[in-house]
Gaussian input, Z-matrix of N, CA and C with variables (Angstrom, degrees):
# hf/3-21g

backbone

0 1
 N
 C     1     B1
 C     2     B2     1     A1
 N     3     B3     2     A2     1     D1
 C     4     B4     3     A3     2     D2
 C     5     B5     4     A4     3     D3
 N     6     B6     5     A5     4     D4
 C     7     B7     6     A6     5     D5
 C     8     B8     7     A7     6     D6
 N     9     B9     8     A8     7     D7
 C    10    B10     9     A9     8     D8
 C    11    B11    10    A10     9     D9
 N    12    B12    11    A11    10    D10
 C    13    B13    12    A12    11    D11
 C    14    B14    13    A13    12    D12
 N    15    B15    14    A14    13    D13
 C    16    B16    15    A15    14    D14
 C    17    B17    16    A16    15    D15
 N    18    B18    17    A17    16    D16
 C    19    B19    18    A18    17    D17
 C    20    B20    19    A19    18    D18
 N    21    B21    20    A20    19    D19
 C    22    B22    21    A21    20    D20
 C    23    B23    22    A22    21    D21
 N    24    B24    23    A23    22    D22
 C    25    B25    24    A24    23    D23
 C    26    B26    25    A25    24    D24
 N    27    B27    26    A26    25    D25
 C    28    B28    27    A27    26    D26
 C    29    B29    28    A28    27    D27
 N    30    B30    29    A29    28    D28
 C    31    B31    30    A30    29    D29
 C    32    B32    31    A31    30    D30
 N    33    B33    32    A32    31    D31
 C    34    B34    33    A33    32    D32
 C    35    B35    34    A34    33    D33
 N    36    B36    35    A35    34    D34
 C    37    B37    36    A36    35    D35
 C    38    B38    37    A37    36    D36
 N    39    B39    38    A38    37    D37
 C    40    B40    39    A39    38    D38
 C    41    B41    40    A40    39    D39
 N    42    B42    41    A41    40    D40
 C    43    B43    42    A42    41    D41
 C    44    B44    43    A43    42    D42
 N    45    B45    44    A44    43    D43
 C    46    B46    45    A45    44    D44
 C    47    B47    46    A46    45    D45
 N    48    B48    47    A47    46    D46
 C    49    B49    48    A48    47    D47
 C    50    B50    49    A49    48    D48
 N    51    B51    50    A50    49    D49
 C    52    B52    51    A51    50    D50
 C    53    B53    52    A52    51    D51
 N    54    B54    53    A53    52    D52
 C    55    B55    54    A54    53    D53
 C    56    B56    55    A55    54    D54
 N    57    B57    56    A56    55    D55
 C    58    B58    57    A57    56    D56
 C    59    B59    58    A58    57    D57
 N    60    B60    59    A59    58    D58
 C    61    B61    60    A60    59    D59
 C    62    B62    61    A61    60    D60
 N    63    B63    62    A62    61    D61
 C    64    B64    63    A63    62    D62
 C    65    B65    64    A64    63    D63
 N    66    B66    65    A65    64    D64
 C    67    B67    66    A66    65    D65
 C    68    B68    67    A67    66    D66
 N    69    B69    68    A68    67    D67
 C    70    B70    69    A69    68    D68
 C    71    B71    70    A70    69    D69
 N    72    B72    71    A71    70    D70
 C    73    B73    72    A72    71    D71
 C    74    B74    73    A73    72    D72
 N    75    B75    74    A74    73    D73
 C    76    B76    75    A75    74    D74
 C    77    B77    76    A76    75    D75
 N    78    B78    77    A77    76    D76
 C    79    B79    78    A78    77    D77
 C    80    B80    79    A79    78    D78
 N    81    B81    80    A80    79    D79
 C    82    B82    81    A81    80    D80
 C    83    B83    82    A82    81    D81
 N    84    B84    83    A83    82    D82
 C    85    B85    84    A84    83    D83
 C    86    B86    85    A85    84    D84
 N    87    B87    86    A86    85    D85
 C    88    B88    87    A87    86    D86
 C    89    B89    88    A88    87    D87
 N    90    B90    89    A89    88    D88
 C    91    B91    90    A90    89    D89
 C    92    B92    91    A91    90    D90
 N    93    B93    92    A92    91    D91
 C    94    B94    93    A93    92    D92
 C    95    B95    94    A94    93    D93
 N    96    B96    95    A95    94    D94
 C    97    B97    96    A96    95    D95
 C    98    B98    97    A97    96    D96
 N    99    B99    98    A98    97    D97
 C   100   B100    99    A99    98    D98
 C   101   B101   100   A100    99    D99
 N   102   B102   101   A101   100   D100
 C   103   B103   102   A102   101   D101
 C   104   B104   103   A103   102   D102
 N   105   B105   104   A104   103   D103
 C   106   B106   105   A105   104   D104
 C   107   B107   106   A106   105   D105
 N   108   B108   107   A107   106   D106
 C   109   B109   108   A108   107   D107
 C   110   B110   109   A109   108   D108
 N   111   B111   110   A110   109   D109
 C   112   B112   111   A111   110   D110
 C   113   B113   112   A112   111   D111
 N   114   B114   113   A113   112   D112
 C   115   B115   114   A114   113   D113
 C   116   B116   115   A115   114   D114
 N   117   B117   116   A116   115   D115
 C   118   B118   117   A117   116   D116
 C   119   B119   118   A118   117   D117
 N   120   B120   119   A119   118   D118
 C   121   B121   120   A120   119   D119
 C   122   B122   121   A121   120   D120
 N   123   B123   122   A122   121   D121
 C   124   B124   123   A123   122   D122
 C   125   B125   124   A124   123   D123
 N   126   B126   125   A125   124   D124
 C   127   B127   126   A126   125   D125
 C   128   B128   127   A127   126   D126
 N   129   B129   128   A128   127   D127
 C   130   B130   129   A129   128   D128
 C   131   B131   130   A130   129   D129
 N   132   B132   131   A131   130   D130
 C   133   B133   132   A132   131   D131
 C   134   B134   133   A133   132   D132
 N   135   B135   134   A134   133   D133
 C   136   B136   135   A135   134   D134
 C   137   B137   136   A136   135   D135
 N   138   B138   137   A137   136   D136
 C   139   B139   138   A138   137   D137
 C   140   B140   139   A139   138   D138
 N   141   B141   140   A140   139   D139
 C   142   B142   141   A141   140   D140
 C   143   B143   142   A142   141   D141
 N   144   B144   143   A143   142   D142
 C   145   B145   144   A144   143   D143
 C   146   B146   145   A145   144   D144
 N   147   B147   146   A146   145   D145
 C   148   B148   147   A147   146   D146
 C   149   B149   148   A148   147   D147
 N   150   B150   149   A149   148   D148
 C   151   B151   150   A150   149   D149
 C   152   B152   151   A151   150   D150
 N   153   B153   152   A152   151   D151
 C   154   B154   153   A153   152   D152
 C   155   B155   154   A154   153   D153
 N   156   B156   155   A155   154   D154
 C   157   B157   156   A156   155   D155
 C   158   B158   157   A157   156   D156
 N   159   B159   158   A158   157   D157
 C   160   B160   159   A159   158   D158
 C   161   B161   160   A160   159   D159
 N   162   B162   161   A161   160   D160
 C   163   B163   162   A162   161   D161
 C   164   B164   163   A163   162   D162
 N   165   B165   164   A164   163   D163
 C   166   B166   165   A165   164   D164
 C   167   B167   166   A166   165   D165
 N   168   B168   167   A167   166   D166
 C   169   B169   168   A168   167   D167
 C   170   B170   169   A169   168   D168
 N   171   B171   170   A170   169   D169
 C   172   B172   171   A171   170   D170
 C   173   B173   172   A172   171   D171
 N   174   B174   173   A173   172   D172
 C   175   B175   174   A174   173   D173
 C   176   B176   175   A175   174   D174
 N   177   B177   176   A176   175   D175
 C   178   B178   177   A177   176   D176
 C   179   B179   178   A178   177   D177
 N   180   B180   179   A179   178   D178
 C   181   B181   180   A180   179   D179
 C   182   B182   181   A181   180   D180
 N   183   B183   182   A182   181   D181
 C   184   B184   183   A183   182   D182
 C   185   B185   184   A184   183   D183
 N   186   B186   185   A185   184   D184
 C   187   B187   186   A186   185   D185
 C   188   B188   187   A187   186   D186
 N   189   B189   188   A188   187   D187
 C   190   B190   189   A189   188   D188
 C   191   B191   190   A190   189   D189
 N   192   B192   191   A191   190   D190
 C   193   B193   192   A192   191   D191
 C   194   B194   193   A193   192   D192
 N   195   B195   194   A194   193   D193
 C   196   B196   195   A195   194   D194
 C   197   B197   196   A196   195   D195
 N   198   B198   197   A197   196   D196
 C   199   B199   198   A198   197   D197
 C   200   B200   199   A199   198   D198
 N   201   B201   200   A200   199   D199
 C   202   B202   201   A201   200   D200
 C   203   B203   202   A202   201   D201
 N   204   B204   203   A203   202   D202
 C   205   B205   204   A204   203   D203
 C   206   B206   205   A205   204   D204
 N   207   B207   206   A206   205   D205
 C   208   B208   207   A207   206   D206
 C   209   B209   208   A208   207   D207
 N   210   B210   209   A209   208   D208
 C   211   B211   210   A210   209   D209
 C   212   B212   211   A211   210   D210
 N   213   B213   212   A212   211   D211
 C   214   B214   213   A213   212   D212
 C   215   B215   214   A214   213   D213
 N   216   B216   215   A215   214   D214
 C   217   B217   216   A216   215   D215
 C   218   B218   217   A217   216   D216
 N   219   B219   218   A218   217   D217
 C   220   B220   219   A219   218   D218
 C   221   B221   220   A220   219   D219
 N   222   B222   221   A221   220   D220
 C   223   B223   222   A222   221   D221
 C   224   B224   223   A223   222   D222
 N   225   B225   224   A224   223   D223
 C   226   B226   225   A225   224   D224
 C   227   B227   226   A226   225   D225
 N   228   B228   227   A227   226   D226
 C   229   B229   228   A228   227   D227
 C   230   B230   229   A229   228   D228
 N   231   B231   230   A230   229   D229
 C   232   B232   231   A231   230   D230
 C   233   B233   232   A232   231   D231
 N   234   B234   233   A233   232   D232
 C   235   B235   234   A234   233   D233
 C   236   B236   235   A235   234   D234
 N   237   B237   236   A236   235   D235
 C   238   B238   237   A237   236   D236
 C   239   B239   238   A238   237   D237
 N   240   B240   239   A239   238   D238
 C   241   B241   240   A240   239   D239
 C   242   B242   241   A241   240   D240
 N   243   B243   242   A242   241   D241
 C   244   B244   243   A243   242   D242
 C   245   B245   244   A244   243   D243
 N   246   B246   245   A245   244   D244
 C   247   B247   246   A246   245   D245
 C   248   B248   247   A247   246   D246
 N   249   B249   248   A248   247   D247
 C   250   B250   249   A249   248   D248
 C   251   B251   250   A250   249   D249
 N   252   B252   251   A251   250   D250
 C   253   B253   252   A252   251   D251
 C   254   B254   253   A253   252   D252
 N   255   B255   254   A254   253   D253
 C   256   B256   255   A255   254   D254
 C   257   B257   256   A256   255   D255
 N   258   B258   257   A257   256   D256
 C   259   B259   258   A258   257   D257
 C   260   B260   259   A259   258   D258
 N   261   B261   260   A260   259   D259
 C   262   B262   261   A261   260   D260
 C   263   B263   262   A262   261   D261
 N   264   B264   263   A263   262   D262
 C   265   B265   264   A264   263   D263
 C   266   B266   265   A265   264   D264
 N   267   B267   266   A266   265   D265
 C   268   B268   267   A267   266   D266
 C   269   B269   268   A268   267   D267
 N   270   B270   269   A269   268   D268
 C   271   B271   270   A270   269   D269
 C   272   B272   271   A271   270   D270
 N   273   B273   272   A272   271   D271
 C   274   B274   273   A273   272   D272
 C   275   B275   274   A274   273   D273
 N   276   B276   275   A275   274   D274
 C   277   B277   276   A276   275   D275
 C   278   B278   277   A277   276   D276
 N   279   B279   278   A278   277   D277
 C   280   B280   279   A279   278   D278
 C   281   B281   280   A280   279   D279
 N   282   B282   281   A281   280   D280
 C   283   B283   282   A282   281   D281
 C   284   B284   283   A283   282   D282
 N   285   B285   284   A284   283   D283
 C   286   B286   285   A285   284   D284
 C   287   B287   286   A286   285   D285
 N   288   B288   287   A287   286   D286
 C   289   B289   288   A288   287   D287
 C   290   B290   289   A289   288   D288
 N   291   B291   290   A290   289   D289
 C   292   B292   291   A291   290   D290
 C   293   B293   292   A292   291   D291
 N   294   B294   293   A293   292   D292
 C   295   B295   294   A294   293   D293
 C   296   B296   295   A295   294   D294
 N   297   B297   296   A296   295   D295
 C   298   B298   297   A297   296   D296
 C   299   B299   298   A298   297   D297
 N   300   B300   299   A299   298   D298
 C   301   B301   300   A300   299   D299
 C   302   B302   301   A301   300   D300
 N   303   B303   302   A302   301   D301
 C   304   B304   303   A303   302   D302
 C   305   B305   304   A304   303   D303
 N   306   B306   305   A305   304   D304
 C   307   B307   306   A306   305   D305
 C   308   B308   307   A307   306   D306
 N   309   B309   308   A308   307   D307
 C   310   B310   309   A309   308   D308
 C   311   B311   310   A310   309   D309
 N   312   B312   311   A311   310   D310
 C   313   B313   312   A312   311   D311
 C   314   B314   313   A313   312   D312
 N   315   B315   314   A314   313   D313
 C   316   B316   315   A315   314   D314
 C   317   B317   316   A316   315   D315
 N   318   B318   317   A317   316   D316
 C   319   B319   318   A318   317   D317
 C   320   B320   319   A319   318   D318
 N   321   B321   320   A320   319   D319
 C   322   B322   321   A321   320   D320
 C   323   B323   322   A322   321   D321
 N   324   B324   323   A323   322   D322
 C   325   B325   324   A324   323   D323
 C   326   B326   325   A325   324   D324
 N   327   B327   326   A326   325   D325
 C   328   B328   327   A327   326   D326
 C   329   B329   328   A328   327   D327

   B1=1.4485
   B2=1.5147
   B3=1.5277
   B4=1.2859
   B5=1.7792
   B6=1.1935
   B7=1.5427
   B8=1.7195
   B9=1.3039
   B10=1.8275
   B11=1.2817
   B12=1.3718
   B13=1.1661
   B14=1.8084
   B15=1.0354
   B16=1.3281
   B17=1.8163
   B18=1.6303
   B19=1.7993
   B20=1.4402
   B21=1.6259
   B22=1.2243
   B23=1.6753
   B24=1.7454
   B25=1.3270
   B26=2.1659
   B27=0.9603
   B28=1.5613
   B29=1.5768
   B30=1.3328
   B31=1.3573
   B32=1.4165
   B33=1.1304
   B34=1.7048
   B35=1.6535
   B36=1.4322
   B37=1.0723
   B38=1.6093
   B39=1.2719
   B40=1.5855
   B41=1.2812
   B42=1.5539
   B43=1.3354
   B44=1.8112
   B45=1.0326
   B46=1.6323
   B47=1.6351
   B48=1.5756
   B49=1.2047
   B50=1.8410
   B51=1.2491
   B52=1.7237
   B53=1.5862
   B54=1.3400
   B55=1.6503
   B56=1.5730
   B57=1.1929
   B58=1.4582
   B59=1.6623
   B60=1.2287
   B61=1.2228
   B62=1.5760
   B63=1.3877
   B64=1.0660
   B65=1.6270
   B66=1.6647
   B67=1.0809
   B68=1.9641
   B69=0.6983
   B70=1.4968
   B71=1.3862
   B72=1.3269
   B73=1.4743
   B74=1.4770
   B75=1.6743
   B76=1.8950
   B77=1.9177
   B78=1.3322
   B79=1.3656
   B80=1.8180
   B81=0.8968
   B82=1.8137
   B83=1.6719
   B84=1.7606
   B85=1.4154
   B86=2.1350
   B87=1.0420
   B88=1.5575
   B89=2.3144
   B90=1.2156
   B91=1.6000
   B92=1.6452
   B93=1.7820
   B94=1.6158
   B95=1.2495
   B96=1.6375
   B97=1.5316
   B98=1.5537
   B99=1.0478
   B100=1.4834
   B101=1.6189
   B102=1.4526
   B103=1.4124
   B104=1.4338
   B105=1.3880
   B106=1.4068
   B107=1.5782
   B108=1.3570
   B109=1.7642
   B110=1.5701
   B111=1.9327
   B112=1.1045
   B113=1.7805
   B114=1.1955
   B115=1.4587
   B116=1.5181
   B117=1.4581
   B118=2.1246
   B119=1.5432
   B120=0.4654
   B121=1.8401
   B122=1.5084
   B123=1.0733
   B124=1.9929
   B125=1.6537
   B126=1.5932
   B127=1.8077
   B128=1.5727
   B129=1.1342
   B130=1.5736
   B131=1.5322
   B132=1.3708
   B133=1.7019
   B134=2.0508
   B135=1.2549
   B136=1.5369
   B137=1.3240
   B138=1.2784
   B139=1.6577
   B140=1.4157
   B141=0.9690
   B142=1.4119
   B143=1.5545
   B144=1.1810
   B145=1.5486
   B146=1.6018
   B147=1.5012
   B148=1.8258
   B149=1.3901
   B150=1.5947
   B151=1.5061
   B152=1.1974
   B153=1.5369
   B154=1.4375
   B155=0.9540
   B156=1.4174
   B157=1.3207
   B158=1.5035
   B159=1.8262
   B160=1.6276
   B161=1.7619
   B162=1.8465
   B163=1.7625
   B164=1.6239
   B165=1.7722
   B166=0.7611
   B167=1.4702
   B168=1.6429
   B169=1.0535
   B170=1.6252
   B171=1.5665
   B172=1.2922
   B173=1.9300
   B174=0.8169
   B175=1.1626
   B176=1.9000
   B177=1.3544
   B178=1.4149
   B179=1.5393
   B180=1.1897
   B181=1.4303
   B182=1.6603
   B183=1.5859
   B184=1.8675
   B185=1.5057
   B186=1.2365
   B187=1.3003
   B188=1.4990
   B189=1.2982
   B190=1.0848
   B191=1.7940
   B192=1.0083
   B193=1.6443
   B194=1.3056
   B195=1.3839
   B196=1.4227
   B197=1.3624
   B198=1.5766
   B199=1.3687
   B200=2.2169
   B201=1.2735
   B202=1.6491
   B203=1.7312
   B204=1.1748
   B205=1.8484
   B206=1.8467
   B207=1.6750
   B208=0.8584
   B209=1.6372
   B210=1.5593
   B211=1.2974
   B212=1.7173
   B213=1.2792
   B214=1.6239
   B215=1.4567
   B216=1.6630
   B217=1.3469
   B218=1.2606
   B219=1.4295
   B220=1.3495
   B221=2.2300
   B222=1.7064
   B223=1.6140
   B224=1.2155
   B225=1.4664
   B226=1.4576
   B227=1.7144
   B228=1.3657
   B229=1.1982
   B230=1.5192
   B231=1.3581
   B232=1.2233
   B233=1.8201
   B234=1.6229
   B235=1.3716
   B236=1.5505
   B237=1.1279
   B238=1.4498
   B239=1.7882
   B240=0.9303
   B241=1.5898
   B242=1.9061
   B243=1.4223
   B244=1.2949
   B245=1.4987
   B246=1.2130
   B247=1.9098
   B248=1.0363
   B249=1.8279
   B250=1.7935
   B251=1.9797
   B252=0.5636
   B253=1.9607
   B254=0.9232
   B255=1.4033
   B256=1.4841
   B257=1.3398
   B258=1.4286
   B259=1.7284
   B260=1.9109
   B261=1.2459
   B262=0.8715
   B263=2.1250
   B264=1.3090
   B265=1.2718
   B266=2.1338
   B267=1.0240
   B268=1.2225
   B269=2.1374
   B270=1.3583
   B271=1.3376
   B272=1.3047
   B273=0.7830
   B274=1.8796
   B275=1.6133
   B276=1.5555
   B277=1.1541
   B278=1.4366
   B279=0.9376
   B280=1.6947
   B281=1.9346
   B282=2.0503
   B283=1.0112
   B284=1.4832
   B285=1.1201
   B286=1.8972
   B287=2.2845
   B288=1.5326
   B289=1.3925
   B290=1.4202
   B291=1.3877
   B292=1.6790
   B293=1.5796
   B294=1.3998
   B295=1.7637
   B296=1.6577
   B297=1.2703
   B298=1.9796
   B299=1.6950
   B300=1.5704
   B301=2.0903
   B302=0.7940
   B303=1.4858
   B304=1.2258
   B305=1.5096
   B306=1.3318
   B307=1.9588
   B308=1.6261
   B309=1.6009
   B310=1.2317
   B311=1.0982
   B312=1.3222
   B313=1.2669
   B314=1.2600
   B315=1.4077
   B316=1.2673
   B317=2.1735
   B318=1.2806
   B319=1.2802
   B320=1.2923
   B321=1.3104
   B322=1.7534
   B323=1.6370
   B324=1.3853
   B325=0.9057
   B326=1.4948
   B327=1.2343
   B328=1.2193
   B329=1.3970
   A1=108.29
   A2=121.06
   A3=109.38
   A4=87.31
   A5=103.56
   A6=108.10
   A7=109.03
   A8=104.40
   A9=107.44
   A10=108.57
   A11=114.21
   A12=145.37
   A13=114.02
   A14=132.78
   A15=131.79
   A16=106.95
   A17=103.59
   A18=103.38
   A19=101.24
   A20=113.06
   A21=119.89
   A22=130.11
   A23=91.35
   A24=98.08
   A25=99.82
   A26=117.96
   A27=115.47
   A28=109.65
   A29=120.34
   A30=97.98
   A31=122.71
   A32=107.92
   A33=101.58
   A34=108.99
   A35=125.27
   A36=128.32
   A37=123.42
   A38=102.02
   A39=114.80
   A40=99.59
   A41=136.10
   A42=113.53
   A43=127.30
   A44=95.95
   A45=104.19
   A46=116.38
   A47=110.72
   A48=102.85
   A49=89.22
   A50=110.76
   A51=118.81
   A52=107.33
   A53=89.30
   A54=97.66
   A55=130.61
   A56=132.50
   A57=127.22
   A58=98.11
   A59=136.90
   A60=139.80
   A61=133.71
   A62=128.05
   A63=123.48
   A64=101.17
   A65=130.76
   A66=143.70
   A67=133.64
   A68=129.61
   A69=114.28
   A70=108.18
   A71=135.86
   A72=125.22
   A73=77.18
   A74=93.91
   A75=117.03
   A76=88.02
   A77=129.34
   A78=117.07
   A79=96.12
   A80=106.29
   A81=118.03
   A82=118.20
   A83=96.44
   A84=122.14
   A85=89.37
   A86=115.77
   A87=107.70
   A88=84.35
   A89=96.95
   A90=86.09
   A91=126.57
   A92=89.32
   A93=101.90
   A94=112.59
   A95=140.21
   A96=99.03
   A97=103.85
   A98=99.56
   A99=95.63
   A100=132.76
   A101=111.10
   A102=122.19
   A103=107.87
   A104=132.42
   A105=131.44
   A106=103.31
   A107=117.77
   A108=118.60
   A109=76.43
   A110=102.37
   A111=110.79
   A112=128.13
   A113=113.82
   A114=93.44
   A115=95.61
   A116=89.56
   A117=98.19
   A118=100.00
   A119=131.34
   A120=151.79
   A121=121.64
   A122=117.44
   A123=125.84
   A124=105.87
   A125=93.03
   A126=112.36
   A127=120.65
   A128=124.69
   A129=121.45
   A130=120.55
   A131=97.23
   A132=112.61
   A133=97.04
   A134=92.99
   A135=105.62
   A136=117.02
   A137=134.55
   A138=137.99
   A139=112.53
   A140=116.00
   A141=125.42
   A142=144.04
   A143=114.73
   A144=135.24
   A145=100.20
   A146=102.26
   A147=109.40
   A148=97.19
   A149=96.94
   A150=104.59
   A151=116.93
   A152=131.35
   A153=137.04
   A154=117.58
   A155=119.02
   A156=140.52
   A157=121.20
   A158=101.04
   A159=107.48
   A160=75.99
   A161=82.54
   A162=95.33
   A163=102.18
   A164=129.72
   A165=117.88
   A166=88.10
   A167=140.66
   A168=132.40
   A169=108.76
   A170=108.35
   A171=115.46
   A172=126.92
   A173=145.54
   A174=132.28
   A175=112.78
   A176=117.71
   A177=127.45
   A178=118.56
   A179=128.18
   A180=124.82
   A181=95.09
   A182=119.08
   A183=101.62
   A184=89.97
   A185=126.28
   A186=138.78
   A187=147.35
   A188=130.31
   A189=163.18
   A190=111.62
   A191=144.54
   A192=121.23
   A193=98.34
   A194=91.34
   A195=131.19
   A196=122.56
   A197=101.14
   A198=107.51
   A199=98.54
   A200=100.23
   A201=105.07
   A202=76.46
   A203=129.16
   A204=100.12
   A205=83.01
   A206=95.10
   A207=123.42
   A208=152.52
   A209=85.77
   A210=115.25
   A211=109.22
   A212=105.38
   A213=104.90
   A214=100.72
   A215=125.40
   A216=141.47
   A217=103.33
   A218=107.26
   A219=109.62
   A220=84.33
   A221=77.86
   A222=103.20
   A223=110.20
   A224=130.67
   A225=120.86
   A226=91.04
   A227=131.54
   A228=137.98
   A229=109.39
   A230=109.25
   A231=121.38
   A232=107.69
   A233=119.77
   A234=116.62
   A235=104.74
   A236=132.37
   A237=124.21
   A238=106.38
   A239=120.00
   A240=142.81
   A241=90.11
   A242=108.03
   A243=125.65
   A244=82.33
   A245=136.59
   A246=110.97
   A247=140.02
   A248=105.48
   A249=109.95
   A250=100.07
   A251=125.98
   A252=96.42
   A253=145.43
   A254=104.28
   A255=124.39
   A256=109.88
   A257=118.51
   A258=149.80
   A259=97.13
   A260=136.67
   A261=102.85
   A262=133.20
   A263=101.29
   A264=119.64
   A265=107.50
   A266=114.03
   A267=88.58
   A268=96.03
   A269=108.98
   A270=111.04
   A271=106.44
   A272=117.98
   A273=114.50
   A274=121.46
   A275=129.73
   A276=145.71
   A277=80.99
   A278=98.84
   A279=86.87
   A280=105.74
   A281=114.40
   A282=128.17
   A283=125.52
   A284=117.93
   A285=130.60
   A286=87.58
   A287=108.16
   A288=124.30
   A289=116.43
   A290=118.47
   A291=112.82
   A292=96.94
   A293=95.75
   A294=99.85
   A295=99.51
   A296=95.22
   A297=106.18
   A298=95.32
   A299=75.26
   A300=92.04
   A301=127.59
   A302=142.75
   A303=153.53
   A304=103.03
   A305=97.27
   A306=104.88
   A307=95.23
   A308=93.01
   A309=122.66
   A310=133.81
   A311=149.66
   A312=137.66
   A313=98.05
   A314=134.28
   A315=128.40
   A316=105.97
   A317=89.96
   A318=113.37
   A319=141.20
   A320=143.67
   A321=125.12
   A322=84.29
   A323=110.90
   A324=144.60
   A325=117.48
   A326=140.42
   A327=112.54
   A328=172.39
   D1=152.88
   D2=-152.79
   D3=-135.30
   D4=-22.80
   D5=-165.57
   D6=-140.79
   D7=165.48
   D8=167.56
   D9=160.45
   D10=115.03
   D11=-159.84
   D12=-93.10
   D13=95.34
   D14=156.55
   D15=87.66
   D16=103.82
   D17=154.26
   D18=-99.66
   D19=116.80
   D20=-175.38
   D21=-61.31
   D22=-17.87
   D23=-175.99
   D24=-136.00
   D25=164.82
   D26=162.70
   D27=-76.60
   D28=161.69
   D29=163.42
   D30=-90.90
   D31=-3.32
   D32=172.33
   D33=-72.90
   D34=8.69
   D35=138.67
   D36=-32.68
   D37=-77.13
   D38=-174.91
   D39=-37.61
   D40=-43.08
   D41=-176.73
   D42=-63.52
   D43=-1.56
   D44=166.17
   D45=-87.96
   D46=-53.76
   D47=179.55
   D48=-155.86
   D49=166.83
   D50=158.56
   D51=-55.67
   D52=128.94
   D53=166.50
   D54=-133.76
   D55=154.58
   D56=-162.70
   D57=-116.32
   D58=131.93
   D59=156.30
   D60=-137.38
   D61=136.22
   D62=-158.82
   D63=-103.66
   D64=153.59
   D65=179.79
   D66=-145.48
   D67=169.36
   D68=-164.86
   D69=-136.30
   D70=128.80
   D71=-162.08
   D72=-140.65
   D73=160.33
   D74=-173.82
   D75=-118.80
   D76=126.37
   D77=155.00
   D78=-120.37
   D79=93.05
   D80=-178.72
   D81=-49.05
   D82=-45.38
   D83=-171.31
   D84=-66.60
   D85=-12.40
   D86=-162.58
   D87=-118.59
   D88=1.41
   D89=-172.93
   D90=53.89
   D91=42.89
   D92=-173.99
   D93=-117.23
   D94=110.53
   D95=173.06
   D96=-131.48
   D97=-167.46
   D98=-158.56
   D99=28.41
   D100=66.46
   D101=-179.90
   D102=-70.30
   D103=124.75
   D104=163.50
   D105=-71.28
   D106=132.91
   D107=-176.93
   D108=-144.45
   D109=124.71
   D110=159.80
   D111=-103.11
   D112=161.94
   D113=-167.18
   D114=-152.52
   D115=155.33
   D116=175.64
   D117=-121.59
   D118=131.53
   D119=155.50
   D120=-79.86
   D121=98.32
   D122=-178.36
   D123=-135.35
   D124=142.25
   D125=153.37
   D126=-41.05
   D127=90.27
   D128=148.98
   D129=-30.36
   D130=-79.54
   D131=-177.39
   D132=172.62
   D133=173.32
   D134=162.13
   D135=-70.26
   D136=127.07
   D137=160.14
   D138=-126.18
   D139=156.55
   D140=162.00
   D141=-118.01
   D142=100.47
   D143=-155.29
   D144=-75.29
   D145=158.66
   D146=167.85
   D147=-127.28
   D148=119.70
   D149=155.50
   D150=-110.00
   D151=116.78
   D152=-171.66
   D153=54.48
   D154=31.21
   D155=160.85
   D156=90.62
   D157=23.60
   D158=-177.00
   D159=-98.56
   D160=165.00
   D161=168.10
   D162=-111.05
   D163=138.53
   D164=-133.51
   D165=-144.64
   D166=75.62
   D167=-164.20
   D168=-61.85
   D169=131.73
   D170=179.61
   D171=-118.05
   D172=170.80
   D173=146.09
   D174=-102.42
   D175=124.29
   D176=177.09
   D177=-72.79
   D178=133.35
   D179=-143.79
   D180=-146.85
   D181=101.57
   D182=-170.56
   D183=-86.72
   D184=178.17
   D185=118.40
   D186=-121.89
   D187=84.52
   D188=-159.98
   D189=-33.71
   D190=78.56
   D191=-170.22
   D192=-126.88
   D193=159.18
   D194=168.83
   D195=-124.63
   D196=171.55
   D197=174.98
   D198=-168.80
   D199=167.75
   D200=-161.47
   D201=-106.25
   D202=-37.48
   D203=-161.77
   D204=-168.06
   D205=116.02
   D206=-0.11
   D207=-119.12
   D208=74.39
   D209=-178.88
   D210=58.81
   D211=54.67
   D212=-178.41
   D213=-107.51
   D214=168.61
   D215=159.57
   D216=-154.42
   D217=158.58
   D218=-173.53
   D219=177.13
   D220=161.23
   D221=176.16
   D222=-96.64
   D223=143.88
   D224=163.04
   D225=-120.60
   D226=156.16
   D227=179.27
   D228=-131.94
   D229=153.14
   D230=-159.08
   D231=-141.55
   D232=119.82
   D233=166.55
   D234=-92.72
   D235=145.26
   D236=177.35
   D237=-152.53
   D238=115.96
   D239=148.90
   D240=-18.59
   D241=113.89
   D242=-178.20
   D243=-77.43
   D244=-90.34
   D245=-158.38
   D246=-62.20
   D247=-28.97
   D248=164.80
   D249=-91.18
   D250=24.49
   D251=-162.19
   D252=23.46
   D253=14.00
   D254=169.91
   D255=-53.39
   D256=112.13
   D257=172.56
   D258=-38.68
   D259=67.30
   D260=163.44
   D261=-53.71
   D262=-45.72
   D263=-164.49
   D264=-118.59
   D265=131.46
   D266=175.65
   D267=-147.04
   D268=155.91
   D269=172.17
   D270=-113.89
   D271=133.52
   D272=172.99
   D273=-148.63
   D274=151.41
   D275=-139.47
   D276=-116.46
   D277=148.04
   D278=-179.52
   D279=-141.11
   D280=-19.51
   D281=173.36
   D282=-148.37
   D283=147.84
   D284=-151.04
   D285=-66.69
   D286=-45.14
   D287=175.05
   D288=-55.77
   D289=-24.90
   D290=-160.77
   D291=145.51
   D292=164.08
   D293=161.80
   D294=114.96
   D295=115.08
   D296=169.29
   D297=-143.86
   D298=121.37
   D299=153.93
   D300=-102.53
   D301=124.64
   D302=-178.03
   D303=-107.91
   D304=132.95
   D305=-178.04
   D306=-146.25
   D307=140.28
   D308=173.14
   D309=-105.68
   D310=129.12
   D311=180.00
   D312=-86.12
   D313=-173.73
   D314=162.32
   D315=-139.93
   D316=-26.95
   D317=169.61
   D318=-150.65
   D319=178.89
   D320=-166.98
   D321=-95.64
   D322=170.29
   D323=172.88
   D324=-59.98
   D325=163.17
   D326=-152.82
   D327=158.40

């Protein structure tokens, strides 16, 4: 992916309410650009993650997307700090071919 234009909302959104947002990705190498990928954002539940072996109470945050062509879906997941929304943990799709990023925080900001 070479490009992508606008997440309308954060996802520490979803912890207020479900939300729907639309976005536009370029995959060039696939001769695609501006893909509309729609997506909903919702509360899982509370979990609690270890980073470097702290336990790190989180709230779990999916986000659900789609798209008509080329015809991809996929989950991106989200750990987030219930009072800041600070992203501790996040999974993300990043191409219609393959591809997950995993990012870690290790500490707040700071």
């Amino acid at each position: 992916m070479s490009g992508l234009t606008g997440r309308d909302k954060a996802p520490a959104a979803a912890i207020q309410a479900p939300f729907t947002s639309t976005r536009l990705e370029d995959f060039p190498e696939l001769g695609l650009y501006g893909v509309i990928v729609s997506c909903r954002a919702y509360v899982v539940g509370r979990q609690t993650i270890k980073i470097l072996g702290e336990a790190i109470p989180t709230v779990r945050v999916d986000e659900a997307c789609q798209n008509r062509k080329p015809g991809w879906s996929f989950v991106d997941t989200f750990w987030l700090d219930s009072d800041t929304g600070l992203v501790w943990r996040s999974l993300q799709h990043v191409h219609p071919k393959g591809g997950l990023v995993e990012t870690e925080i290790f500490r707040p900001p700071g």
